[in-house]
ZAMARGU-4260 file (C-alpha; in steps of 0.2 Angstrom, whole numbers, plus 5000, padded with zeros to 4 digits):
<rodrens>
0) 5859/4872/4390 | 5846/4869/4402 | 5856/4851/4406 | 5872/4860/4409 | 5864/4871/4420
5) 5856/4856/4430 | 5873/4848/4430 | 5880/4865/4437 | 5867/4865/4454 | 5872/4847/4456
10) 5886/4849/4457 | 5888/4863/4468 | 5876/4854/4481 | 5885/4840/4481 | 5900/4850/4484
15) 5892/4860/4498 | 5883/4844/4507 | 5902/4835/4508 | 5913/4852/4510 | 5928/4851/4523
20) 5929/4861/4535 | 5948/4862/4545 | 5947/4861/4563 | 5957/4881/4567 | 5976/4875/4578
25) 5988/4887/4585 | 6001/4896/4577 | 6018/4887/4576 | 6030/4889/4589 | 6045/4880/4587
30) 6050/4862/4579 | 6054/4850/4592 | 6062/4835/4586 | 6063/4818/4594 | 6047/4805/4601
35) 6030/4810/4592 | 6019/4823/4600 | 6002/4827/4596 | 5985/4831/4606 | 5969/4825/4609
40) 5952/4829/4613 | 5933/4823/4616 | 5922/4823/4601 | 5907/4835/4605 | 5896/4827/4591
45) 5896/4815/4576 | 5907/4822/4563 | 5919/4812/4549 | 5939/4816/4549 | 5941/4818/4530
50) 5957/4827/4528 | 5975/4826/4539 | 5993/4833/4538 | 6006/4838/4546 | 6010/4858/4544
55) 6028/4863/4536 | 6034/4870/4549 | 6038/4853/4557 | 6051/4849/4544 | 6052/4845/4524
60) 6054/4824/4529 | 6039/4810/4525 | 6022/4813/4535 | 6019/4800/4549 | 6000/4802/4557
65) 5993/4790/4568 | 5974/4794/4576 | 5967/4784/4586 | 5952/4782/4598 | 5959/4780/4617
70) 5950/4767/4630 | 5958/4771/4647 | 5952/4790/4653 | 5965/4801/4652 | 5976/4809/4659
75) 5986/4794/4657 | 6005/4797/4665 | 6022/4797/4652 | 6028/4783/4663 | 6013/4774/4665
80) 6007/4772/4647 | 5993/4763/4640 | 5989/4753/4625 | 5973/4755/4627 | 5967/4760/4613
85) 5959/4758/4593 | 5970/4763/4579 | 5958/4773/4567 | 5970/4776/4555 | 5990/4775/4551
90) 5998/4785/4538 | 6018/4779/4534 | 6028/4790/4523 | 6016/4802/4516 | 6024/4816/4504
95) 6027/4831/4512 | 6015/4845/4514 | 6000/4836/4505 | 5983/4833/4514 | 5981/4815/4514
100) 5963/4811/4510 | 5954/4800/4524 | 5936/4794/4529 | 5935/4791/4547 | 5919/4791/4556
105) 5917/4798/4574 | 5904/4797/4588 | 5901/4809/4600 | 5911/4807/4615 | 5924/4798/4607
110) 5942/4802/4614 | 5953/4806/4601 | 5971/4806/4600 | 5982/4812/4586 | 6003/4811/4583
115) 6010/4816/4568 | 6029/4821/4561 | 6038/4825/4549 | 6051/4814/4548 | 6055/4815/4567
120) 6048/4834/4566 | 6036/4840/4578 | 6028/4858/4575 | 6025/4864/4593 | 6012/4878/4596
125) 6003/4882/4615 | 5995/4870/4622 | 5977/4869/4630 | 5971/4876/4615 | 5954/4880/4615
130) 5945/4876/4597 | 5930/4870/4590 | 5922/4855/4578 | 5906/4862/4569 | 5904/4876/4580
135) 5904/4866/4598 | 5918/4870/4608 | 5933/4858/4611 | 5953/4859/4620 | 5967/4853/4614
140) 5979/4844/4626 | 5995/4839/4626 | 5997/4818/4620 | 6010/4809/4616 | 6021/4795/4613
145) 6038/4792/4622 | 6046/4786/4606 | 6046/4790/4587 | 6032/4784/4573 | 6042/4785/4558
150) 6046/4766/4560 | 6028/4760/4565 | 6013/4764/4574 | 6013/4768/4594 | 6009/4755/4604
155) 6004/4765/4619 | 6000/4784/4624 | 6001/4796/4636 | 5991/4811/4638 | 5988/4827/4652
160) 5975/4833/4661 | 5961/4844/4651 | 5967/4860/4658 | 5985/4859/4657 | 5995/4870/4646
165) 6008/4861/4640 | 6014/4861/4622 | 6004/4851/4609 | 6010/4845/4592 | 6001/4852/4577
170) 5992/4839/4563 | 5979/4849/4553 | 5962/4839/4554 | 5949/4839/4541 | 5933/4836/4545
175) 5914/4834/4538 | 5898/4833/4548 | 5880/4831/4542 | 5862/4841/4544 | 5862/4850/4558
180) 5852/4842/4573 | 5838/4854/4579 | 5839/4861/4597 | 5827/4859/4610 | 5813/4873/4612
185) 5800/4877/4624 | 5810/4872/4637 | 5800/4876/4657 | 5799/4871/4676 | 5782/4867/4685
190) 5778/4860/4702 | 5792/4874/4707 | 5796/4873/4729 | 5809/4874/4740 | 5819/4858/4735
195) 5813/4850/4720 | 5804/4855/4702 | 5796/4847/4684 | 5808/4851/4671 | 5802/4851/4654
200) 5804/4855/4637 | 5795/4853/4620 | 5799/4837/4611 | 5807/4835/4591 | 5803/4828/4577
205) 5815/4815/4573 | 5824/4813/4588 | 5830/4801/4598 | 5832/4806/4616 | 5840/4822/4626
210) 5852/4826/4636 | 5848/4837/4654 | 5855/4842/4668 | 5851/4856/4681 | 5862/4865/4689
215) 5868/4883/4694 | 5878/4887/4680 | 5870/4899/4665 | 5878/4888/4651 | 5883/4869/4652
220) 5901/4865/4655 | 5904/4849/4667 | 5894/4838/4678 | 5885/4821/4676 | 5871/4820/4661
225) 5855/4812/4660 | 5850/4807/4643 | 5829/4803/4642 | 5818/4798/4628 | 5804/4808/4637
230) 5802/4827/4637 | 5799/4830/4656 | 5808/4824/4672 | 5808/4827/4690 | 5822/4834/4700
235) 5824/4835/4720 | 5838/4841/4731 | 5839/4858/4726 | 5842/4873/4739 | 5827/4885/4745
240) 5827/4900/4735 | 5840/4899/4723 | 5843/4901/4704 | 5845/4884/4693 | 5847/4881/4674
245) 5840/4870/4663 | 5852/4865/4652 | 5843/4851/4640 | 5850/4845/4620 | 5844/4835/4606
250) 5851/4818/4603 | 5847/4815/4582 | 5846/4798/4572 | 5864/4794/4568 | 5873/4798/4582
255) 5871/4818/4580 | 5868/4829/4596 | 5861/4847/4597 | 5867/4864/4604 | 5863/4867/4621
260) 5845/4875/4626 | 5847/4884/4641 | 5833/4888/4654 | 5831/4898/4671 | 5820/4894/4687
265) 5820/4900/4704 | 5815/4888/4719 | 5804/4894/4731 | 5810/4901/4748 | 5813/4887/4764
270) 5796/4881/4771 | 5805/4883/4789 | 5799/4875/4804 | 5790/4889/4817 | 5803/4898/4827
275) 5800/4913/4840 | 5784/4904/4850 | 5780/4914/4865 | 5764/4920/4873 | 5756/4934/4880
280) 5741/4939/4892 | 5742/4923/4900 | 5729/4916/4912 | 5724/4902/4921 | 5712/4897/4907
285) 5716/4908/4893 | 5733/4915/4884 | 5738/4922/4868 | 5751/4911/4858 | 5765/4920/4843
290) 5779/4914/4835 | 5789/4923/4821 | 5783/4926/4802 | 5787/4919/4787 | 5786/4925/4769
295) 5784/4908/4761 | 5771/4903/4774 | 5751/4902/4768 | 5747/4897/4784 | 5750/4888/4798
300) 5743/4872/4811 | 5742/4872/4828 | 5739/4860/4842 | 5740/4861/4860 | 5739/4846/4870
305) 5749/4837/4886 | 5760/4826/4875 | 5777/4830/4871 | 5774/4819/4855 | 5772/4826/4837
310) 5751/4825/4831 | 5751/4808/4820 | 5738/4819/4810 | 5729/4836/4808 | 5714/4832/4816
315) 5707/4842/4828 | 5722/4855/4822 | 5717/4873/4821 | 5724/4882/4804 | 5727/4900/4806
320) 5734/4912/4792 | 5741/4924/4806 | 5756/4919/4816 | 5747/4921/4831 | 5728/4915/4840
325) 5720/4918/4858 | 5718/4899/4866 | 5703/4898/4877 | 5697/4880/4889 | 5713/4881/4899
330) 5716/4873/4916 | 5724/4882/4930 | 5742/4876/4935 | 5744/4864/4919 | 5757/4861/4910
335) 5754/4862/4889 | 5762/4857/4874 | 5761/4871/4858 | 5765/4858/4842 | 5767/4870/4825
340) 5770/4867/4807 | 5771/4879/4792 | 5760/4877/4777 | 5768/4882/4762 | 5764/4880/4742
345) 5765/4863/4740 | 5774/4858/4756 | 5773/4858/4773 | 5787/4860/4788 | 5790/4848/4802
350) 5780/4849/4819 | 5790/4863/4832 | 5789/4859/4850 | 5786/4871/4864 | 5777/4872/4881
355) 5769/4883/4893 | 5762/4883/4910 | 5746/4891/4915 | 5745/4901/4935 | 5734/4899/4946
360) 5721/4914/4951 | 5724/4925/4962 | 5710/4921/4974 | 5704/4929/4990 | 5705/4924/5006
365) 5694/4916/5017 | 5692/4930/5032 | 5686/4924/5052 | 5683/4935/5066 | 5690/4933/5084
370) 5690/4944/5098 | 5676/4954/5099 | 5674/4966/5112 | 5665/4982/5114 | 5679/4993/5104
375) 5690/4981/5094 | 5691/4964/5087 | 5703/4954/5076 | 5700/4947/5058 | 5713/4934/5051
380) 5712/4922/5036 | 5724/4909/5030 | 5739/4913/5018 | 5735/4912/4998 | 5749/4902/4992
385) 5753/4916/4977 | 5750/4930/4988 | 5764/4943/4990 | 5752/4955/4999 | 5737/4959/5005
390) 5726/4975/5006 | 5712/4977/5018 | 5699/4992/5025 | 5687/4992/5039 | 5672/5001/5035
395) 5654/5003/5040 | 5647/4996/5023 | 5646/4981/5015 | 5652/4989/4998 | 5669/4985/4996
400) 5679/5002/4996 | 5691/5008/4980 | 5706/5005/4990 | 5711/5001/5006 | 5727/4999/5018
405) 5743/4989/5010 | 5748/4973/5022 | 5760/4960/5023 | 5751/4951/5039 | 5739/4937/5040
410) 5728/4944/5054 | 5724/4963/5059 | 5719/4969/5077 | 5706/4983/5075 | 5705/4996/5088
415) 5696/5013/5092 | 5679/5005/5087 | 5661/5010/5092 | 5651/4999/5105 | 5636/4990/5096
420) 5639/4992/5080 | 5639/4983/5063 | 5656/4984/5054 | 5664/4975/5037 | 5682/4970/5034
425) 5687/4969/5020 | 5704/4960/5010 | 5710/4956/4994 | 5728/4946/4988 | 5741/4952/4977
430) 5748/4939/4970 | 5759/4931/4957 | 5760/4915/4947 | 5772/4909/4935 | 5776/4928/4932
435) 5759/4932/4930 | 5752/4946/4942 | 5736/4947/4948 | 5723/4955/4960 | 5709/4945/4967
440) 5692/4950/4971 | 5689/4958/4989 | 5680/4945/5003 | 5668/4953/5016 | 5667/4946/5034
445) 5655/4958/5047 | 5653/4959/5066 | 5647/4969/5080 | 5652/4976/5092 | 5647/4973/5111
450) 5637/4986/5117 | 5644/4994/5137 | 5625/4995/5142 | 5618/4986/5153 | 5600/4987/5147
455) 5585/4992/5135 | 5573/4993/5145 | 5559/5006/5145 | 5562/5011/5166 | 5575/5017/5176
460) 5574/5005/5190 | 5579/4989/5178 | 5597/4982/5179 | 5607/4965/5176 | 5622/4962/5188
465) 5636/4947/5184 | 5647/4944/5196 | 5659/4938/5201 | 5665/4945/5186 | 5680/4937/5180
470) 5675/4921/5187 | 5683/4902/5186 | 5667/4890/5193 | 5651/4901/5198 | 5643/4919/5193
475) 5628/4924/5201 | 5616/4931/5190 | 5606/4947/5197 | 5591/4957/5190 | 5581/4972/5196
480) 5564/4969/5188 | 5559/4952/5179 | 5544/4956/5166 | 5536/4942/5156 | 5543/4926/5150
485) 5565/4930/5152 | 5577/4921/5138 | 5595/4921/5144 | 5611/4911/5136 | 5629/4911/5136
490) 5636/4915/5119 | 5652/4913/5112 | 5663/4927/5102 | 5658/4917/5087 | 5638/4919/5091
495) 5637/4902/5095 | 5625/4898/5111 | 5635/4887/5122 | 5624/4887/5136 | 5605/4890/5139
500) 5599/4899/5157 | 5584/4895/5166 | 5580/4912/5173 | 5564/4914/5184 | 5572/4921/5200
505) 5578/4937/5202 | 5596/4928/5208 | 5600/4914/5197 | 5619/4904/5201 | 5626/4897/5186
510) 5641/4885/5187 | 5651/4888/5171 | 5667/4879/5175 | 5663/4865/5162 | 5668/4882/5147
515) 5685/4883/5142 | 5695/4900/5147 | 5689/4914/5137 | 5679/4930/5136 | 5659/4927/5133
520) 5642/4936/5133 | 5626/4934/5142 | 5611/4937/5134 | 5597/4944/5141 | 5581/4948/5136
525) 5563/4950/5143 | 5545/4957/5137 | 5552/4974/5142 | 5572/4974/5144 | 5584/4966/5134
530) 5604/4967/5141 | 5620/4960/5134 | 5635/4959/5148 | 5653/4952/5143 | 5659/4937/5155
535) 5678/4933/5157 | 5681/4917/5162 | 5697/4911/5170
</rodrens>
């Protein structure tokens, strides 16, 4: 009892390890009759065609089948056949409606193409049928032959495209496949940036390569695969933050291939090139750089220099985290060139170019005194090259005041003064520089006034007469009283002694016709008097 059991369990394992499985077809449609029709398809994996026959439906005559494996890529045109092809089987005159008993290997990727008739029957059902072979999906498309088979074998084919819709010929097809061949796990992407990634997956016992690709698609349908003995590769080329899949299957010994393993990653955002540069609270010598943030940024190098070419290196780059930085050492009136990159995870951007140009200070100006007189004088200074204005006061103080008068003039006449006394001028710019406004320091310049006395002296009875008085060649020089040792000059309005007297006389000539025209003072001063007296010369 025991041994019939044993014979039992065989028996059913063996008939579960070679059972037959039917490929599912359309329903009938309708019997066209005339050259022989068929379909065909690409084998998705290794599998055996063990059974075929042609349904009822096409007709009660003899079976006609003829598979074959096709050589030229379909489609192939009706009026461009080709014979390109490997018979894999023939049958001729098979009785009708009996499943003829084959034993036809087939390799993945195989093109297979299938006609079959009853007698000259065709049984016609929709076309671009989609189906399956152990589970991996397959269409049927329209194939034929542009004659009959029931007299012999087609020497040529013809076949549409994979998507067409055209009506197919049914032959049932029987097939076998063996062990499953295990999927791929542990599938992953590392080294994740903008534009490229490590794919990976874990590797399996037994196999004898895999298939990948990456692309945008959830599941695998189409595109070009890369088969690998290795369980990791490299890819490149991809967009900045954008969703790709892994799609990755197991090749087995004997020709077997895997379901798809399917995997998602997400690329990192674009490591962009700085944009946005501009600067702020610019000075001659100091200035405030920006430019615009970026998410995927760490941080970010800088270099400022006088070339227009891109830093061969980053030495003697500064690395900021902050999209901005204050830049000091500057030079007045300079032209400088701003070079940025971005420092992202893993990558970094190309240099960006930009430029500024530093003002120049708004300086003060240089003031000079002319004129001087007993009540007025006149200050006037160059023109700062920036200036748009000026601002000056007159005061009594060396202290420069808060404010002072607005002026658009490079001199100013002061009037209404006190005799012998000390006064300050004051002036400072307003200026601007490469848009830059600006407000220099106030300058000082001081100067007395001419005193209308005659004399110091400690009596009455002393005086100084100069006359003729304006005079063009000779004064006469006149004094009351002469005490002590006498120190006399001729001085111009700068201060500047242009001439020294010889006074011992109480009436002294002097010939001043050698002094240019203009309005000087005489100086006079003794043990007891001392005397300053304004000359006009002509």
């Amino acid at each position: 009892m025991k041994k019939l059991y044993l014979f039992i369990a065989l028996s059913l394992l063996c008939i579960q390890a070679f059972a037959q499985t039917l490929m599912p077809l359309p329903v009938h449609a309708s019997v066209y009759t005339g050259s022989a029709r068929g379909y065909w398809f690409t084998a998705p994996c290794n599998f055996t065609i063990t059974g075929l026959r042609v349904p009822i439906e096409a007709g009660t005559g003899l079976q006609y089948i003829h598979v074959m494996k096709c050589n030229d890529p379909l489609p192939v045109a009706f009026t461009a056949q080709s014979s390109n092809f490997n018979t894999l089987i023939f049958i001729n005159g098979a009785p009708n409606n009996v499943v003829q008993t084959v034993n036809i290997p087939v390799n993945t990727g195989d093109v297979i193409g299938i006609l079959g008739t009853n007698g000259t029957g065709n049984s016609y059902a929709t076309g671009g049928f989609s189906t399956n072979i152990n589970g991996f999906p397959i269409l049927l498309t329209r194939f034929g032959y542009q004659g009959n088979i029931n007299t012999g074998p087609a020497p040529s084919y013809w076949g549409e495209a994979l998507n067409a819709t055209s009506q197919i010929s049914r032959v049932e097809m029987y097939y076998t496949v063996g062990p499953p061949c295990p999927v791929v796990g542990g599938l992953n992407a590392t080294n994740i940036l903008s534009t490229s990634a490590t794919v990976g997956w874990g590797a399996v016992a037994g196999s004898v390569g895999y298939d990948y690709i990456v692309d945008q698609n959830p599941t695998y349908s189409t595109g070009t695969l890369t088969t690998i003995t290795g369980t990791s590769a490299p890819v490149s080329g991809l967009q900045p933050g954008n969703n790709y899949y892994l799609h990755v299957r197991n090749k087995c010994s004997g020709g077997g291939i895997s379901q798809w393993s399917n995997y998602m990653f997400t690329t990192l955002p674009p490591c962009n090139d700085p944009t946005g540069f501009n600067t702020t609270n610019l000075q001659p010598t100091t200035t405030t750089i920006n430019w615009d943030p970026l998410a995927s940024a760490l941080s970010w190098d800088y270099v400022i220099d006088q070339s227009r070419n891109d830093p061969t290196s980053s030495t003697g780059a500064t690395n900021v985290t902050s999209p901005t930085d204050n830049v000091t050492g500057l030079t007045e009136d300079t032209w400088y060139y701003v070079h940025i990159r971005t420092n992202c995870t893993g990558e970094q951007s190309n240099w960006s170019l930009d430029s500024f140009l530093t003002p120049v200070p708004c300086r003060a100006p240089e003031i000079k005194i002319s004129n001087i007189d007993v009540d007025e004088a006149v200050a006037y200074w160059d023109e700062v090259n920036t200036a748009l204005r000026y601002e000056y006061a007159i005061t009594a103080s060396a202290t420069p005041p808060a404010n002072g008068t607005m002026y658009d003039f490079l001199s100013v006449h002061t009037s209404a003064l006190k005799d012998g006394k000390d006064y300050y001028i004051h002036v400072r710019s307003y200026c601007i520089s490469r848009g830059v406004n600006g407000v220099s320091p106030w300058a000082t310049a001081s100067f007395r006034t001419f005193p209308t006395s005659v004399g110091t002296g400690t009596g009455n009875e002393f005086a100084v007469q100069v006359y003729p008085n304006p005079a063009g060649k000779l004064i006469s020089i006149e004094v009351s009283k002469i005490t002590g040792t006498v120190q006399a000059s001729i001085i111009d309005l700068s201060g500047k002694a242009v001439r020294q007297l010889n006074v011992t006389e109480r009436k002294t000539e002097v010939d001043i016709s050698s002094l240019p025209a203009g309005v000087y003072m005489l100086k006079y001063a003794d043990e007891a008097n001392n005397s300053i007296i304004k000359i006009n010369k002509l």
